[in-house]
C-alpha positions in Angstrom: -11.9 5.2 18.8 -10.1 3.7 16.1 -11.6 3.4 12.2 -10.7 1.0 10.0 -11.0 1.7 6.2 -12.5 0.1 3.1 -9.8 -2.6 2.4 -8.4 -6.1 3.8 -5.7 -7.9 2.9 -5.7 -10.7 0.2 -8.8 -9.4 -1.9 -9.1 -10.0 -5.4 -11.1 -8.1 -8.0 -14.3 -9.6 -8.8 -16.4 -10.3 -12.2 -19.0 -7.7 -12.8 -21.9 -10.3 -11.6 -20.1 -10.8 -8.0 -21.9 -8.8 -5.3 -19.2 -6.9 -3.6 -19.4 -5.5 0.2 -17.5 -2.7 1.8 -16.9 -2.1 5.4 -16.3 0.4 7.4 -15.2 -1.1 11.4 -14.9 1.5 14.3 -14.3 0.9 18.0 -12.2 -1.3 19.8 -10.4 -4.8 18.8 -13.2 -6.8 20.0 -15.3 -4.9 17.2 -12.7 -5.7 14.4 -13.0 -9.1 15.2 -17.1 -9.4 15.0 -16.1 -7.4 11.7 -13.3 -9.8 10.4 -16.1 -13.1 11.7 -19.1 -11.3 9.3 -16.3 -10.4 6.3 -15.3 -14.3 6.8 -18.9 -15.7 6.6 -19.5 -13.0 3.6 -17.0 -14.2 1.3 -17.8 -17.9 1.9 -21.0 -17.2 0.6 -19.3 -15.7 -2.7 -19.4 -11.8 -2.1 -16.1 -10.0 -2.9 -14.5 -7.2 -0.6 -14.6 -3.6 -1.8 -11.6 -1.2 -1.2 -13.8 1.7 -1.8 -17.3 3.3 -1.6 -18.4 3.2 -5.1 -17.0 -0.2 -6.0 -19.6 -1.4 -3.0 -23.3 -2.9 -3.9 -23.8 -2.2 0.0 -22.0 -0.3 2.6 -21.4 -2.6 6.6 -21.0 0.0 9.4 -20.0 -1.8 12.4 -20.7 0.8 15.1 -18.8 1.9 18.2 -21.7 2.8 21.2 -19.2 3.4 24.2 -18.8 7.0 24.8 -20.7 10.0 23.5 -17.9 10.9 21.6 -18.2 7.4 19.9 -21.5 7.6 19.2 -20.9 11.2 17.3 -17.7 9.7 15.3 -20.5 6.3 14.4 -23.0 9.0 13.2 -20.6 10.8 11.2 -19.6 7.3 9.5 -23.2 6.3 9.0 -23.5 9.4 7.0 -20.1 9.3 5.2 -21.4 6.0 3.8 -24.9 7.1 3.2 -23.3 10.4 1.0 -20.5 8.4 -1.0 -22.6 5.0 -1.8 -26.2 5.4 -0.3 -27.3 1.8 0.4 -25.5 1.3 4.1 -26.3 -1.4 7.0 -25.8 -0.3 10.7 -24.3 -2.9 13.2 -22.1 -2.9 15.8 -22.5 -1.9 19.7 -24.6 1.6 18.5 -27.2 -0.7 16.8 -29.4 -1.3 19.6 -30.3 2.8 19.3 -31.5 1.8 16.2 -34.1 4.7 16.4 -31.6 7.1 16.9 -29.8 6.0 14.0 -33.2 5.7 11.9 -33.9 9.4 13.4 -30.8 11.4 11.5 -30.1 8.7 9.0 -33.6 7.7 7.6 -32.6 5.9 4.4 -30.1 3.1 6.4 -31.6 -0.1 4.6 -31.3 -2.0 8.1 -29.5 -2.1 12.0 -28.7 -4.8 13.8 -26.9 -4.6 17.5 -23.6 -6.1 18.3 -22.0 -9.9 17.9 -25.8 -10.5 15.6 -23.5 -11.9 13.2 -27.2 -14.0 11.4 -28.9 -10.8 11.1 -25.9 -8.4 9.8 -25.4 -11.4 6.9 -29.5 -11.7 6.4 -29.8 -8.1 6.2 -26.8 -8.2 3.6 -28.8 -11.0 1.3 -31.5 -9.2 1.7 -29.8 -5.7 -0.1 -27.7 -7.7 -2.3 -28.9 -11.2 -3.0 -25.2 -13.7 -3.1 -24.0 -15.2 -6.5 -22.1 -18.5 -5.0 -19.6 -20.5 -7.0 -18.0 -23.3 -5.3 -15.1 -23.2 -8.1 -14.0 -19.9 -7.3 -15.2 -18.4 -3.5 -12.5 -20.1 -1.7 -11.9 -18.5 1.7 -8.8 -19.4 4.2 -8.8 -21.9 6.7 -8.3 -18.5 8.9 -11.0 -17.1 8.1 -10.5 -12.8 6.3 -8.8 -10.8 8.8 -8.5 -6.7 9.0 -5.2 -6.8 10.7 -1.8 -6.9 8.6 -1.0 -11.3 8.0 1.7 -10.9 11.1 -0.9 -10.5 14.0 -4.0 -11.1 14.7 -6.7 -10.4 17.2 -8.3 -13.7 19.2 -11.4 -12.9 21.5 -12.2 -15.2 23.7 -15.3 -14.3 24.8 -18.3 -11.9 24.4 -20.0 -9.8 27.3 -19.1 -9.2 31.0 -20.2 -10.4 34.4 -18.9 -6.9 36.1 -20.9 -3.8 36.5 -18.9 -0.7 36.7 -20.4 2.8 37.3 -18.9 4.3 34.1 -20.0 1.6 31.4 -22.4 0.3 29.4 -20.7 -2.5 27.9 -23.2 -5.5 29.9 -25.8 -3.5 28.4 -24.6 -4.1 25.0 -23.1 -6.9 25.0 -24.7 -9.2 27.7 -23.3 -11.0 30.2 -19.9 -13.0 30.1 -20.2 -16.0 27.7 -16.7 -17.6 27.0 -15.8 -19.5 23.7 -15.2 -23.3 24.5 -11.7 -24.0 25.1 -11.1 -26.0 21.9 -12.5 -23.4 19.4 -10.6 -21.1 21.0 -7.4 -23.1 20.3 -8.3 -24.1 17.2 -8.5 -20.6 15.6 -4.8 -20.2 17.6 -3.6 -23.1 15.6 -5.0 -22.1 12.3 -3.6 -18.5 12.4 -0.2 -19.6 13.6 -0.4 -22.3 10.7 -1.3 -19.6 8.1 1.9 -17.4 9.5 0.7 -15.3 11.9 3.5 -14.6 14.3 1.5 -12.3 17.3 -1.5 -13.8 18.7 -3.6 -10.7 20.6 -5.5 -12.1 23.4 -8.9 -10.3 23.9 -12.0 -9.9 25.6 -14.3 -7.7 28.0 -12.6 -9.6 31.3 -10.0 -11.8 29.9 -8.6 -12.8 33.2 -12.5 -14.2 33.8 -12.5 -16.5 31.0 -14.2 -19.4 31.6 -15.9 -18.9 34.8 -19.3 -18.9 33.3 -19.0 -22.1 31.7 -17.2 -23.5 35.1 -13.9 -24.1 33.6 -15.4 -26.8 31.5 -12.9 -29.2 30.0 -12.5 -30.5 26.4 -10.2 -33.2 24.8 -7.3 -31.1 22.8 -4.9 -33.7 20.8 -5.6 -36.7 23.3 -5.8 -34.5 26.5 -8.2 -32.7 28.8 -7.9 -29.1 28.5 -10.0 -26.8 31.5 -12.1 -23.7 30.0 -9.7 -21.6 32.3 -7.6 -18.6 31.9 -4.5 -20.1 33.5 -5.0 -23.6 31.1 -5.8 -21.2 28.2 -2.5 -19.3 28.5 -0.5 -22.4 28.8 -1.7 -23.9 25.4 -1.0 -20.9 23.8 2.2 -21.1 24.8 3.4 -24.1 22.7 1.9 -22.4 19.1 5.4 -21.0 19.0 4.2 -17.6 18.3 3.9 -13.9 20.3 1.3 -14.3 22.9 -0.1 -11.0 24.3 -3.1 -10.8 26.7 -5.1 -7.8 27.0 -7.6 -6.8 29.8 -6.3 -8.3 32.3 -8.4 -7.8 35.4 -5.9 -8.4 38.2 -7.6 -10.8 40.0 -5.1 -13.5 42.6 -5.3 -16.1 40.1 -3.4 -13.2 37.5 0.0 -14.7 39.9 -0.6 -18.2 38.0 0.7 -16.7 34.5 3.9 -14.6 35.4 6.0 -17.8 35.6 5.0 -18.3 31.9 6.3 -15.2 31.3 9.5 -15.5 33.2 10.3 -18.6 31.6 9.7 -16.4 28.2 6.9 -19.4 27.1 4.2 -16.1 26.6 5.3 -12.6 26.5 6.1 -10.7 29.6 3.5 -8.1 28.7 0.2 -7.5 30.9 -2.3 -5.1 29.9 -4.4 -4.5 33.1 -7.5 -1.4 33.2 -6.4 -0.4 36.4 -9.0 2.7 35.5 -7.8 4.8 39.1 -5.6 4.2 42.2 -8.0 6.2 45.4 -9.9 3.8 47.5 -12.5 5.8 47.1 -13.1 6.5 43.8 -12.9 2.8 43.0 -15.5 2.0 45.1 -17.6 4.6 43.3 -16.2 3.4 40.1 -18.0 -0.2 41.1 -14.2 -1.8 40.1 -13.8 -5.7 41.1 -10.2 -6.9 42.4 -9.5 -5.2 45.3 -6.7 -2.3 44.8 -5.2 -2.0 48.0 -2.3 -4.6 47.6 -1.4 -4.1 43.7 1.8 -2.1 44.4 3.3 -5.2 46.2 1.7 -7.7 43.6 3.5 -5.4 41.1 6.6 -5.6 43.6 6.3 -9.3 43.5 5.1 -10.1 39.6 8.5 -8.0 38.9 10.7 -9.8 41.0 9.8 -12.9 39.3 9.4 -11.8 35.9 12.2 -8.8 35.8 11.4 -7.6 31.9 7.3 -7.3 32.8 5.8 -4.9 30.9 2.6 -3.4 32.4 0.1 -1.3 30.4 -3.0 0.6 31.9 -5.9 2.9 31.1 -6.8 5.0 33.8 -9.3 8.1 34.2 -9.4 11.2 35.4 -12.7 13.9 36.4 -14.6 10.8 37.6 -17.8 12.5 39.9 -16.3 13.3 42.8 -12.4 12.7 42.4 -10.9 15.5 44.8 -7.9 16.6 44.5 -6.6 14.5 46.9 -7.7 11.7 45.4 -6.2 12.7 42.1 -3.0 13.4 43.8 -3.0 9.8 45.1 -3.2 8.6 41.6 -0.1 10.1 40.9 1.5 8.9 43.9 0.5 5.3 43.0 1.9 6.2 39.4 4.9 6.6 40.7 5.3 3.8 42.8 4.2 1.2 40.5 6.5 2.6 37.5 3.9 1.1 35.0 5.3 0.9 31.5 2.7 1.9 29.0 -0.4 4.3 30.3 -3.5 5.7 28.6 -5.5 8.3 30.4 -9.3 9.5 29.3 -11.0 12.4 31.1 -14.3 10.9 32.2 -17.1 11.5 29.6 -20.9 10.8 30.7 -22.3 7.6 29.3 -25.9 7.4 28.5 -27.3 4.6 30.5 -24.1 4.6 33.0 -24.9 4.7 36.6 -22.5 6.9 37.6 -24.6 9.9 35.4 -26.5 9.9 39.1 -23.4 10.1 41.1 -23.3 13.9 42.8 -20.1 16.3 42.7 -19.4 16.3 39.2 -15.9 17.6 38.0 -15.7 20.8 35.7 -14.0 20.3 32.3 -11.7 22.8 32.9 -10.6 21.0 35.9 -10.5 17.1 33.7 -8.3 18.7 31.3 -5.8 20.7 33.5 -5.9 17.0 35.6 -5.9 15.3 32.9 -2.3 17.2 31.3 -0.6 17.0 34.4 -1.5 13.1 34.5 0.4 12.8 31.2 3.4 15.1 31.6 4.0 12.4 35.0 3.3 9.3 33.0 5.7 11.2 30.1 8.9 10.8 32.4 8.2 7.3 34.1 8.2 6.5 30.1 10.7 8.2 28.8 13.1 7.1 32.1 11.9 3.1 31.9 12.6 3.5 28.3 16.1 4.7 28.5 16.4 1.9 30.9 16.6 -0.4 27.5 19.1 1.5 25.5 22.2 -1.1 24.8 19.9 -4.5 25.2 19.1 -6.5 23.2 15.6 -7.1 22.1 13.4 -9.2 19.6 11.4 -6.7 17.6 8.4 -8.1 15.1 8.5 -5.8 12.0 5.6 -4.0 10.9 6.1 -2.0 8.2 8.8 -1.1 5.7 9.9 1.7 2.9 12.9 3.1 1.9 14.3 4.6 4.9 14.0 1.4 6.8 11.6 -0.4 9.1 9.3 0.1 11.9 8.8 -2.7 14.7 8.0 -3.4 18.1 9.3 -5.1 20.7 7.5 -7.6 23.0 6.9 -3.9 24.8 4.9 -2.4 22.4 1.1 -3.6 21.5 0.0 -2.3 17.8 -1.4 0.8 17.3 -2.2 1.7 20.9 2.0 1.9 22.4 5.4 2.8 21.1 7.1 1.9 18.5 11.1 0.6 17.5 12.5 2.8 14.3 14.9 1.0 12.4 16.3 3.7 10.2 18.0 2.5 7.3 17.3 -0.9 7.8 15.7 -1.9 4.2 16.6 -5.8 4.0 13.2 -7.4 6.0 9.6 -7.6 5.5 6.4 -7.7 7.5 6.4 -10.5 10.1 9.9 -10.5 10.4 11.5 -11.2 14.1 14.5 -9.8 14.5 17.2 -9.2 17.4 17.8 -5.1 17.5 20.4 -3.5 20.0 18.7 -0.3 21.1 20.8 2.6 20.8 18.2 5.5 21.3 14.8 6.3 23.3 12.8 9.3 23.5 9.2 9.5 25.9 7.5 7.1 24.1 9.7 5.2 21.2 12.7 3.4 20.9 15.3 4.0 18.1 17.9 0.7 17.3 19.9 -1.8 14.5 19.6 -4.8 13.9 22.1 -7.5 15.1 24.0 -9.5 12.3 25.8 -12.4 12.6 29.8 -11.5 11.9 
C-alpha cells in the first residue's frame, strides 16, 4: 500500500480567509484518482490545498480497506491526522467500517465509503464552510492531479463483475459500472492537451470495460465510437502520448490489442493479475479466463509483438497450495519468462470467502515459498534485462538532480517496476522522451546514455 503525502502540484498559497484542505490518499491508483476527482471538485469550489498538517482547516483521509495489513496502515493514518491537526474526514474503501473507525478514532468529524465523492465534499462544507471567488478559484481544464504533470492515471470504470475467493473489492466497490466512452476520451484529450505524455490505463477489470453498458456507442468528432475495450484502446492510440493498460484480465478478446502494440500505436506493455499458475488453486481462487492455454497465448502475443512486456502479481500460501502446486508455479514462471512480477503471501481478508476454505498454509511455510518465488523471478529479470543492454530505447524522464536523471522505458510502470539511471545526464527535465542506448542492467534496473545527434 502506497501513501501519498500532503502536497500536489501547482498549489498556490492562499489568503488567510481561504479554507484550505489537506489530504492524505493511501491504496492503490484507482484510490488516487477518486482522491485527485474530490481535490478537483474542492478547489472549484474555492478551497486551497495544504502541503501540511497545520496549514489544514480539515484533514481528507482516503482509506485503503483491502488487506488487514491495509486496514492497520489506514488506522495508523486516521490517527496521524487526528494527533497533528485533529479535525479529520474518513473516506475511501475502509469507510464502510465506519464503526470500526468511530470505535479507536472517536473524534473523526465524519466517514464516508468509497467513489461517494457528494458526501466526502458535503461532509467537507459541513467542517469548513467554502469562501468562492469566481475571480480567483480557477481550476485546469484537467482537473488537480497527485501524480507528477508527465503521467497521469485514467480509470475507466468503478467496481467488478468477478468474485474471487481472496477479495473484497465487489463488496466495496459494487459491481462493474464503466465510464461512457466519450468522457473517458475526453479526460484523454484534456490531459494530453495540458502535457501529459503517459496515459495509465486503470480499473478493477480493465479488459471488461464496457460489457455492462453493452458496448454502447457514442459520437466522438463525427463518428461512432463502441463502449468497448478493443475501440477504447484504439482511440487512445491517436492522443500521441504513452498508452499503458493495467489489469488486464486475459480474456480471448486481450488477442485484439497486441497488433496495436506491434505496430508501436500503444505501448507493448500488459499488466495482467495472473494471481497463480496450478489448475487447482485457480479454481479455488474463483479466477475467470481459463489458465490452461496462456503459455501458448504468451507464445503467440510474443511472436507478434516481439518487445511485449508482461507484468503480473501472483500469490503464494493460498489455503491449500501444496507444494506441488507451488512448484508448478515456478515451472509456469519459467516457461512464460514474464518481465515484471510482484508476489504477496496470502493474507486473510475479512469478508473473503476463501477465510472458509480448509488446509490453511503456515507462515513459516508463505514466507520460505514466498523467498524462493522471488530469488526465481530475480534471475528471469535480471537475464531478460540484460537481454536490452546495447538497444536502443525511448525512456520518459522522471526526475532530475545533479548527478543526472532517472527514467523509464516503455518497460517500466511508475513506482511499482524498474527504473533507467542516467548518471550524469543533467541537460533534461520531467516529461522529457528521450532515446537512451543501454549499456548496464542489474536484477531489476537498467543503467544507460542518452543518444545525441553527431
Amino acid at each position: 500500500m502506497t501513501s501519498t503525502p500532503l502536497s500536489i502540484p501547482g498549489s498556490k498559497t492562499s489568503a488567510a480567509t481561504t479554507p484550505k484542505v489537506g489530504i492524505v490518499s493511501l491504496g492503490c491508483p484507482k484510490a488516487l484518482v477518486d482522491s485527485e476527482r474530490i481535490l478537483t471538485r474542492l478547489r472549484a469550489e474555492g478551497y486551497e490545498i495544504s502541503p501540511s498538517y497545520d496549514g489544514a482547516d480539515v484533514v481528507l483521509v482516503n482509506t485503503c480497506g483491502f488487506l488487514d495489513s491495509a486496514k492497520k496502515e489506514s488506522l495508523e493514518a486516521i490517527g496521524e491526522a487526528i494527533k497533528e491537526n485533529g479535525r479529520v474526514i474518513v473516506t475511501g474503501c475502509m469507510g464502510v467500517e465506519s464503526d470500526m473507525i468511530r470505535e479507536v478514532h472517536p473524534d473523526v468529524l465524519a466517514v464516508t465509503g468509497p467513489h461517494q465523492y457528494e458526501q466526502v465534499v458535503n461532509a467537507v462544507h459541513d467542517a469548513v464552510p467554502p469562501v468562492h471567488d469566481p475571480f480567483t478559484d480557477l481550476v485546469p481544464p484537467e482537473g488537480l492531479r497527485l501524480t507528477p504533470r508527465h503521467y497521469a492515471y485514467l480509470k475507466i470504470s468503478e467496481g467488478c463483475n468477478n468474485r474471487c475467493s481472496f477479495c473484497i473489492i465487489p463488496s466495496l466497490r459494487g459491481d462493474l459500472v464503466s465510464r461512457p466512452v466519450a468522457s473517458v476520451l475526453r479526460e484523454a484529450e484534456k490531459l494530453a492537451t495540458a502535457g501529459v505524455k503517459e496515459l495509465l490505463v486503470i480499473s478493477q477489470d480493465t479488459s471488461a470495460y464496457g460489457i455492462d453498458r453493452k458496448y454502447a456507442e457514442e459520437d466522438w468528432y463525427g463518428r461512432k465510437v463502441k463502449a468497448r475495450f478493443l475501440d477504447l484502446c484504439q482511440e487512445l492510440a491517436n492522443f500521441d502520448v504513452w498508452v499503458r493498460l493495467h489489469y488486464v484480465y486475459p480474456y480471448p478478446h486481450v488477442d485484439e490489442v497486441i497488433p496495436l502494440m506491434a505496430e508501436g500505436r500503444i505501448l507493448p506493455y500488459l499488466d495482467i493479475p495472473f494471481q497463480h499458475a496450478s489448475p487447482t488453486v485457480l479454481k479455488a481462487m474463483r479466477r475467470p479466463a481459463a489458465q490452461e492455454k496462456q503459455l501458448d497465448r504468451i507464445k503467440k502475443w510474443r511472436a507478434e509483438c516481439p518487445h511485449l512486456v508482461l507484468r503480473s502479481t501472483f500469490i503464494t500460501g493460498f489455503p491449500g497450495e501444496t507444494e506441488e502446486d507451488f512448484q508448478f508455479m515456478l515451472d509456469w514462471l519459467q516457461e512464460a519468462q514474464l518481465d515484471r512480477v510482484g508476489c504477496f503471501k496470502y493474507e486473510p481478508v475479512e469478508g473473503a470467502a476463501a477465510n472458509a476454505l480448509p488446509n490453511a498454509v503456515p507462515e513459516e511455510v508463505k514466507q520460505e515459498r514466498w523467498e524462493r518465488f522471488m530469488e526465481t523471478q530475480k534471475a528471469i529479470s535480471a537475464e531478460r534485462l540484460k537481454q536490452k543492454i546495447g538497444y536502443t530505447l525511448g525512456v520518459i524522464i522522471d526526475e532530475v538532480d545533479e548527478e543526472g536523471a532517472i527514467g523509464r522505458s516503455y518497460a517500466d510502470a511508475p513506482e511499482i517496476d524498474g527504473n533507467v539511471f542516467l548518471n550524469g545526464e543533467t541537460n533534461v527535465k520531467p516529461g522529457d522522451i528521450v532515446d537512451v542506448t543501454i549499456e548496464h542492467a542489474d536484477d531489476y534496473d537498467l543503467w544507460g546514455s542518452i543518444e545525441r545527434p553527431e
